[in-house]
TIROMAR-710977 format. One line per field, with one value per atom (N, C-alpha, C): residue in one letter; chain; atom name; x, z, y. Coordinates in steps of 0.1 Angstrom, whole numbers. Each point is the difference from the previous one (the first is absolute). Last residue first. Example, Ala and Ser with C-alpha at 12.3 -4.5 7.8 and 13.67 -1.06 7.14 Angstrom:
BEGIN
aa	s:s:s:a:a:a
ch	A:A:A:A:A:A
at	N:CA:C:N:CA:C
px	128:9:-8:3:-9:9
pz	71:0:8:-1:0:0
py	-22:11:11:-57:12:12
//
This chain:
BEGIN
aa	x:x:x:x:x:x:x:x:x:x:x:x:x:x:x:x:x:x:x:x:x:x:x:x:x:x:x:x:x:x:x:x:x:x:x:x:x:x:x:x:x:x:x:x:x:x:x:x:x:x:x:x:x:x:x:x:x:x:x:x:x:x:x:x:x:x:x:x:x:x:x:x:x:x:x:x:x:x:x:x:x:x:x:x:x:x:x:x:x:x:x:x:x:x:x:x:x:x:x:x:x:x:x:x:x:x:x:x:x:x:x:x:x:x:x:x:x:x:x:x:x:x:x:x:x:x:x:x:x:x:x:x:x:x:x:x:x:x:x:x:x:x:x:x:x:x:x:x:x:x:x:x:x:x:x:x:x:x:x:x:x:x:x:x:x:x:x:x:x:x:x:x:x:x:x:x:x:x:x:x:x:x:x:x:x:x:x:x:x:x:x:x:x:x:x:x:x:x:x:x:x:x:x:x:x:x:x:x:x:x:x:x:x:x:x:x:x:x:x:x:x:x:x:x:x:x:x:x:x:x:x:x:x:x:x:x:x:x:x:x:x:x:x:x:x:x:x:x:x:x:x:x:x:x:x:x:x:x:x:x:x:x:x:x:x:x:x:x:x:x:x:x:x:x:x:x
ch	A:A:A:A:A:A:A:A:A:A:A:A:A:A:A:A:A:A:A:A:A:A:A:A:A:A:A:A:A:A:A:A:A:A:A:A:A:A:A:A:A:A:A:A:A:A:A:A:A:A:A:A:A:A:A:A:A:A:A:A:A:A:A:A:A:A:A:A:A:A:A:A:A:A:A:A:A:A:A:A:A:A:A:A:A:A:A:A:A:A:A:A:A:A:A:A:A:A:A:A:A:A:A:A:A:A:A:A:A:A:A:A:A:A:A:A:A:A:A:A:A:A:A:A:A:A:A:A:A:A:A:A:A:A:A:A:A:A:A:A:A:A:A:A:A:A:A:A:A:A:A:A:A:A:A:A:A:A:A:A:A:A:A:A:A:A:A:A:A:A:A:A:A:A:A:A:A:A:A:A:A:A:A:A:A:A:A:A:A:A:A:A:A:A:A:A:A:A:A:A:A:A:A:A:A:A:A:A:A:A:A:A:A:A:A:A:A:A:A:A:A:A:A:A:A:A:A:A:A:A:A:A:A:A:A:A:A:A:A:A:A:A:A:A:A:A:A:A:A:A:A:A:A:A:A:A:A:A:A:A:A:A:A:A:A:A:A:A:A:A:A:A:A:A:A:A
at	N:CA:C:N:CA:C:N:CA:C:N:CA:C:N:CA:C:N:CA:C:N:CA:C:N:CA:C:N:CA:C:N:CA:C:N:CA:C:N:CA:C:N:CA:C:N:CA:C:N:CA:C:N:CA:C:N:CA:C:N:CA:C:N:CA:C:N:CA:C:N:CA:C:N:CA:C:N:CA:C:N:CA:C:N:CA:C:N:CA:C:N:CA:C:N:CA:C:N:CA:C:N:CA:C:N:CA:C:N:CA:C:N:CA:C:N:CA:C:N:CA:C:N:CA:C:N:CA:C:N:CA:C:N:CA:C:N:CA:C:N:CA:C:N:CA:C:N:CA:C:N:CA:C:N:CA:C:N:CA:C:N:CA:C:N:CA:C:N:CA:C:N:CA:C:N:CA:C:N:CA:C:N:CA:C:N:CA:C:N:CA:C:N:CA:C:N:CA:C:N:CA:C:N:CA:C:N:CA:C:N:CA:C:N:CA:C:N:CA:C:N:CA:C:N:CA:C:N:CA:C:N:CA:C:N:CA:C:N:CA:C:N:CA:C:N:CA:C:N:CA:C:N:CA:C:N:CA:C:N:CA:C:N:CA:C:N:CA:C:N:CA:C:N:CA:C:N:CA:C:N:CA:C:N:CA:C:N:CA:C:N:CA:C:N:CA:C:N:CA:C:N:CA:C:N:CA:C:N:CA:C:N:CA:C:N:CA:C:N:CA:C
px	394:9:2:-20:-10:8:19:-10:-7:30:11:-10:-20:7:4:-10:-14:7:31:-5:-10:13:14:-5:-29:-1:10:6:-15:2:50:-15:-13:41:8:-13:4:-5:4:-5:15:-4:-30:11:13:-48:3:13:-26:15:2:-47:6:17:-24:-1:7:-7:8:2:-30:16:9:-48:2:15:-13:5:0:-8:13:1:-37:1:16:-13:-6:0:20:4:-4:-16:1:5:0:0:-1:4:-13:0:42:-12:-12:38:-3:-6:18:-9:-9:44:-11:-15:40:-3:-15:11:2:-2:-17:10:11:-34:-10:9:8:0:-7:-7:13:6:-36:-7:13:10:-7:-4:18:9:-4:-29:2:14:-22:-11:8:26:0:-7:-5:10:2:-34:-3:12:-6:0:-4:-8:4:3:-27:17:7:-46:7:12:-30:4:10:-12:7:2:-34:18:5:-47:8:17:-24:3:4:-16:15:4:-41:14:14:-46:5:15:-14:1:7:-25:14:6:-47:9:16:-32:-1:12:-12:8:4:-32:16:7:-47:6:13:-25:-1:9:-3:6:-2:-21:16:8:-46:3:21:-33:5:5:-7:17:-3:-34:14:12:-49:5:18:-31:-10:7:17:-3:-10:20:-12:7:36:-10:-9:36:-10:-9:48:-5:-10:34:-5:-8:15:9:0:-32:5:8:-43:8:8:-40:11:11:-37:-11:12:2:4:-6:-5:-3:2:15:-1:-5:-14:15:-5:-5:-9:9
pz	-429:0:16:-11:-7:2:11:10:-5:-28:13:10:-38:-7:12:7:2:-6:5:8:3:-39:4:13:-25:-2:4:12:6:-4:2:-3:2:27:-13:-12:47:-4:-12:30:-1:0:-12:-4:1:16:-15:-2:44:-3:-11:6:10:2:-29:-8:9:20:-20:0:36:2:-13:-14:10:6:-21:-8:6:24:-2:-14:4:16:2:-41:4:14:-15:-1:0:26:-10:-3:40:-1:-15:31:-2:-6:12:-6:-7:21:-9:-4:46:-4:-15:15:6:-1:-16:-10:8:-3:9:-4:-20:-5:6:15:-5:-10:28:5:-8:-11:-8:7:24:-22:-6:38:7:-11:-13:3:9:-10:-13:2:35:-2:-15:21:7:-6:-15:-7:9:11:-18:-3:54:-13:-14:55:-11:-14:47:2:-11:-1:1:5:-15:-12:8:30:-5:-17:32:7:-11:-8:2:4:1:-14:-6:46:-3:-13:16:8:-4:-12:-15:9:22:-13:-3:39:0:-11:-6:10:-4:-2:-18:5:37:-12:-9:34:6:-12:-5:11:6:-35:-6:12:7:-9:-5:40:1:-17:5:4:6:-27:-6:6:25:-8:-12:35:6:-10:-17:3:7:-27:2:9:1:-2:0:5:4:-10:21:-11:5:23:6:-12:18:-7:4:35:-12:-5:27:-6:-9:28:-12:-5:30:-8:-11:35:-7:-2:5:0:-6:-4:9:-4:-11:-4:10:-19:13:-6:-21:-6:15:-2:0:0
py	-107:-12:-2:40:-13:-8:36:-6:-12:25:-11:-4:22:-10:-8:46:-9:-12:28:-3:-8:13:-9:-3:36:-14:-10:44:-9:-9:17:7:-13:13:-4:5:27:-20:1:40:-5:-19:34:8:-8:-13:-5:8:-4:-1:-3:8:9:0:-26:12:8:-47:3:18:-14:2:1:-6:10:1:-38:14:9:-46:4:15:-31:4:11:-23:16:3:-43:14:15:-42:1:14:-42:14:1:-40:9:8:-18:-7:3:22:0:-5:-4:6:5:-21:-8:7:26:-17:-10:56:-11:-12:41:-6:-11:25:-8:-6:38:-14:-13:49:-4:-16:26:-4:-8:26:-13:-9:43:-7:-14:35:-5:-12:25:-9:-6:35:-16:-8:41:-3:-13:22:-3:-4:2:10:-13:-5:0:5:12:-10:-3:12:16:-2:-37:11:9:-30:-4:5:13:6:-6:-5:19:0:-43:7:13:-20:-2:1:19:3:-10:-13:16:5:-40:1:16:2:-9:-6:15:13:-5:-38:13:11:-29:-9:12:15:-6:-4:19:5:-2:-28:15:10:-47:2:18:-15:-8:8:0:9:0:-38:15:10:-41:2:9:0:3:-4:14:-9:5:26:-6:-18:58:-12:-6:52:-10:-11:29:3:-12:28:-13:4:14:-3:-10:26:-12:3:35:-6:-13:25:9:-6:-6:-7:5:9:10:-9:-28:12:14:-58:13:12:-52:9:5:-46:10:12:-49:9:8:-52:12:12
//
């Protein structure tokens, strides 16, 4: 049964039709967008492309297709031999 307080300032109390919608709309959802807010604002565009570039890890290459990998291509294309030798050494 959710608590209702009369000056309740510091929690959140939307209506629900159930303790695990109210669980979720008032705890889960919150706690989320908070950790998606930090881990953009910890990261740059230039880490997130070098994480992209782990994908050149052997044990990890499995799964991966080269489009996973142009984005980093284009972002170090100056000092690579050129795309296609690249895309050629991944396919193999």
């Amino acid at each position: 049964m959710m608590r209702i307080v009369g000056r309740q300032t510091y929690r959140p109390n939307e209506p629900s039709q159930s303790p695990e919608d109210y669980y979720r709309i008032n705890l889960f959802i919150p706690v989320l967008d908070h950790f998606i807010t930090s881990l953009t604002n910890r990261f740059s565009a230039h880490q997130w492309m070098a994480f992209r570039a782990s994908a050149l890890i052997p044990s990890m290459i499995e799964n991966k297709i080269f489009s996973d990998l142009k984005d980093c291509v284009n972002l170090y294309e100056e000092y690579l031999p050129s795309t296609s030798t690249i895309k050629e050494e991944f396919e193999l």
